[in-house]
C-alpha positions as CSV (number, residue, x, y, z in Angstrom):
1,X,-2.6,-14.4,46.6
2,X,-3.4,-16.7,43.6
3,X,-6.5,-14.8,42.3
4,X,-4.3,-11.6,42.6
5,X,-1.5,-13.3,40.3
6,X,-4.3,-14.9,38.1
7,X,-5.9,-11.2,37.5
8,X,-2.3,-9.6,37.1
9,X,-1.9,-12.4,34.5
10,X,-5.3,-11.9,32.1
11,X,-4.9,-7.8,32.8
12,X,-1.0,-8.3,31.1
13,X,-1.9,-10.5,28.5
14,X,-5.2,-8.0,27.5
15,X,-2.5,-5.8,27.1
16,X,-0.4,-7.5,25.0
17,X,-2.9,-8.4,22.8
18,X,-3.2,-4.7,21.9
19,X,0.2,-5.1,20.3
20,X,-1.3,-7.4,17.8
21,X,0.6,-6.8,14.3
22,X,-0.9,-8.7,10.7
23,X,1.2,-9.1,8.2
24,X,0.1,-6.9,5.1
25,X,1.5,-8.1,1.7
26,X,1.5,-5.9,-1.0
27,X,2.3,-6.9,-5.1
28,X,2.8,-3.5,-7.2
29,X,2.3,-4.0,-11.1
30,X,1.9,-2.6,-13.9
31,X,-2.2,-1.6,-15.1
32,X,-1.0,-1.6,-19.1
33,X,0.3,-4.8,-19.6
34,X,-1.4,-7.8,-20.0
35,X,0.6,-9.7,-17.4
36,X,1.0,-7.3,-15.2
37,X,4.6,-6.4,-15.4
38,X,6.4,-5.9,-11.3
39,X,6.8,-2.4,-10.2
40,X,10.4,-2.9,-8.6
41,X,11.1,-0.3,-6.0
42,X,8.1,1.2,-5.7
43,X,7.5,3.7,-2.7
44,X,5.1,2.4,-0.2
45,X,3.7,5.6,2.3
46,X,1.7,5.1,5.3
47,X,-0.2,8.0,5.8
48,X,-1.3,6.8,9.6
49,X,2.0,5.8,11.1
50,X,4.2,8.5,8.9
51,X,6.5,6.2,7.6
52,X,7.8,4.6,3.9
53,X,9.0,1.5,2.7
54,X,10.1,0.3,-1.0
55,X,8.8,-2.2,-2.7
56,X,11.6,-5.5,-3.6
57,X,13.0,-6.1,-7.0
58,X,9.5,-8.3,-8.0
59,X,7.2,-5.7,-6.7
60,X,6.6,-6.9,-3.1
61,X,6.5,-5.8,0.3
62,X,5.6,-7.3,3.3
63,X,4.2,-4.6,6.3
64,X,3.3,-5.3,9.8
65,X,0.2,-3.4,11.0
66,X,-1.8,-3.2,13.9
67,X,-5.6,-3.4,13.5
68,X,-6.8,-0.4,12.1
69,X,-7.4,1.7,8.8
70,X,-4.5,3.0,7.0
71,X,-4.3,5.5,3.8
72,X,-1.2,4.0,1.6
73,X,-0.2,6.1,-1.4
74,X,2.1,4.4,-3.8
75,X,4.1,5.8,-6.4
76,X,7.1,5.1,-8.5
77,X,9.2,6.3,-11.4
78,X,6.9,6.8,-14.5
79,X,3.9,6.1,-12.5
80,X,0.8,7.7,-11.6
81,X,0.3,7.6,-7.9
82,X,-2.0,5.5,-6.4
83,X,-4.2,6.3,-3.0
84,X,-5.5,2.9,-1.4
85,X,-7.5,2.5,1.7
86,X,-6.7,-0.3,4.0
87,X,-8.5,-2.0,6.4
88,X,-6.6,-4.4,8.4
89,X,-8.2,-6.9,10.7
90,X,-5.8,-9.9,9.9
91,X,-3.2,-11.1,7.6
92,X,-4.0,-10.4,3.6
93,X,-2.2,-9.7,0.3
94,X,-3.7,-6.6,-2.0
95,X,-2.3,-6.8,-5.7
96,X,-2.2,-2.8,-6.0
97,X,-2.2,-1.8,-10.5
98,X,-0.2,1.6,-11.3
99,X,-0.9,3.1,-14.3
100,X,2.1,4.1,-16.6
101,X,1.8,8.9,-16.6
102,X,2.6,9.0,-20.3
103,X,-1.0,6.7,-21.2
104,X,-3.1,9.6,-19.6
105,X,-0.6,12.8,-21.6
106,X,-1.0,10.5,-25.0
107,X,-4.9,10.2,-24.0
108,X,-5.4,13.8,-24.1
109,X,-2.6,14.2,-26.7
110,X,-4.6,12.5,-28.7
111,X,-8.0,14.7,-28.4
112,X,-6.5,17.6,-29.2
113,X,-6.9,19.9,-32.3
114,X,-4.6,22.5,-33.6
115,X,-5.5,25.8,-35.1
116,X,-2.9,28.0,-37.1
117,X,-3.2,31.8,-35.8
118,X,-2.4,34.0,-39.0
């Protein structure tokens, strides 16, 4: 009867330990300044798990995730969306850049020529 309760017990907590979650911290900034000015409430999209979250008022967000690779796209206001891929294996913090849309429009503002039709 005891090596029967004893298996029941390691079989149970195997299980559990599937349910293992790592806490994922994410900081969003801003790519054009020097200091890296926070993204507040920037959307946080989980491909995998088909869910969203918003960044805090300083640009950070704290996920729990189970082992596994995970496709986050991140986007907010102004911003040009950002794709990153995520390993998770144990607890970690990704400093994830955005890059203001209007710096790529003025980039290729800027290379163009006009022509007069007559």
């Amino acid at each position: 009867m005891y090596k029967l309760i004893l298996i029941l017990v390691f079989i149970s907590g195997t299980a559990l330990g599937q349910d293992t979650e790592y806490n994922l911290d994410l900081k969003v900034v801003e790519s054009s300044t020097q200091v890296g000015s926070d993204v507040a409430y920037a959307t946080v999209y989980i491909k995998e798990t088909q869910t969203e979250f918003v960044t805090d008022k300083n640009g950070l967000i704290n996920l729990q995730l189970q082992p596994g690779t995970y496709n986050l796209y991140i986007t907010s206001l102004g911003m040009e969306e950002k794709v990153i891929v995520i390993n998770v294996k144990g607890d970690s913090f990704n400093l994830v850049q955005l890059q203001p849309a209007g710096e790529r429009l003025e980039q290729f503002m800027g290379t163009t020529t006009s022509a007069s039709i007559h």
